[in-house]
N, C-alpha and C positions, 0 to 999 in steps of 0.2 A: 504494500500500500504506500509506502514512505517513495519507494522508487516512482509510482506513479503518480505522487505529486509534483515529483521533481522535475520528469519530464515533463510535465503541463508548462509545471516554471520555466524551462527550458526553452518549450515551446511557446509559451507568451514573450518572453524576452527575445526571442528572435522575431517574433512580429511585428513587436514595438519597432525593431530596430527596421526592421521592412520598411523601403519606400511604399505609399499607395498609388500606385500608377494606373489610369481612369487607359481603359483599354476598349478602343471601339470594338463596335458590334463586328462589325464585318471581321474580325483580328483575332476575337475571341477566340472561337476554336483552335486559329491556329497556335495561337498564345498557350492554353491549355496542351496541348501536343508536347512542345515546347519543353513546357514546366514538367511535363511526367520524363523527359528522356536522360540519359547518364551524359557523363560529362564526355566519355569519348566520340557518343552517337551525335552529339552537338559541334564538337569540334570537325567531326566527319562533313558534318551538315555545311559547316561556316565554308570547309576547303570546299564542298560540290558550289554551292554559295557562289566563293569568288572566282572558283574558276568559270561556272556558266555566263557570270557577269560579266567577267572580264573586271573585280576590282580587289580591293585587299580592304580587311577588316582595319587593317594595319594603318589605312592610310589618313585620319583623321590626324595621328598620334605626328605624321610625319609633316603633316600640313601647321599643325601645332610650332613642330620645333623648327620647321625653317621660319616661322616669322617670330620664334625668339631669336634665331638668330640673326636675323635683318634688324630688329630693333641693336643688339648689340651693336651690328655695325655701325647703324646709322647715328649711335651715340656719340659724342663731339670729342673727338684726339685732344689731349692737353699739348698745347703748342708754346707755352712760357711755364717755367718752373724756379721755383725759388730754393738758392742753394743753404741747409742749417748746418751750418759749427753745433754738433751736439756734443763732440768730445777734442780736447786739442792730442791727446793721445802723453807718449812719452817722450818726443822730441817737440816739444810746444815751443824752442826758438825758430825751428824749420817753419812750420806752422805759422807764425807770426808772418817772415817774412814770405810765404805764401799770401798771406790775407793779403799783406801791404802790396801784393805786385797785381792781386786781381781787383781789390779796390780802389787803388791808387791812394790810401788812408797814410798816412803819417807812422811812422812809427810806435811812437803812444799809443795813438789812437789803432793801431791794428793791433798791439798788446792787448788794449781794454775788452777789444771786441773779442779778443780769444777766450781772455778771462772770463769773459760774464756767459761764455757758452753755458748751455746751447741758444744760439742766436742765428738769427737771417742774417746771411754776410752780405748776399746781393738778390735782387727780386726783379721777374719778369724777363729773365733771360732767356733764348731757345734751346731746346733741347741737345744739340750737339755740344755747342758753349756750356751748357749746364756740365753734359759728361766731364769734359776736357778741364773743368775746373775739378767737380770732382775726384778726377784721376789723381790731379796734381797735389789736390789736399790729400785726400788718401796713401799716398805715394807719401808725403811728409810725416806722414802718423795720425793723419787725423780721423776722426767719426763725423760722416754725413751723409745727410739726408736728401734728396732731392724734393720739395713740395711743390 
């Protein structure tokens, strides 16, 4: 008796969990057919399916992921990047006079800017420029970031 409450429960909580899908008249029966057959007699059904159609069950999923992928593209290239001093590293007089050759900053003042890292050294540069600085800091000990 315990067991056959359970299945009730069972079977109520997969109901709940059931879409109600409003199914024409004209559909019904085939709908009915349908619901009684196994999962392989179905799959059998989908391949007769797409091969007499001439389509693929598959083919929604694939119409899906080419226009995620057109939206990726069509998303904007970041074309200026701003270079951060996040660490001067363990050669920070290298470093310094790094700063001072790409900023054109004073001596002092390309000290302070190392110091106070991590900081914007320079902002709105292209991308190659950005690399080619970066390399140079990197190359002298330094940590950064391109934003």
């Amino acid at each position: 008796m315990a067991e056959e409450k359970e299945s009730t429960s069972a079977k109520a909580s997969v109901d709940k969990t059931k879409k109600e899908v409003e199914v024409p008249k004209k559909f019904k029966a085939l709908v009915e057919e349908i619901e009684k057959m196994s999962v392989i007699d179905l799959s059998e059904l989908v391949k007769v399916l797409e091969d007499k159609f001439g389509v693929s069950a598959a083919a929604p999923v694939a119409v899906a992921a080419a226009g995620v992928a057109s939206a990726a593209e069509a998303a904007p290239v970041k074309s200026e990047f701003d270079i951060e001093l996040a660490a001067a590293g363990e050669n920070k007089i290298g470093v310094i006079k790094v700063v001072k050759e790409i900023t054109g900053l004073g001596l002092k003042e390309a000290k302070d800017m190392v110091d106070a890292a991590p900081q914007i050294i320079k902002k709105g540069i292209k991308k190659e420029e950005a690399e080619e600085i970066k390399k140079k800091l990197t190359d002298a000990g330094a940590t950064v970031n391109l934003k």
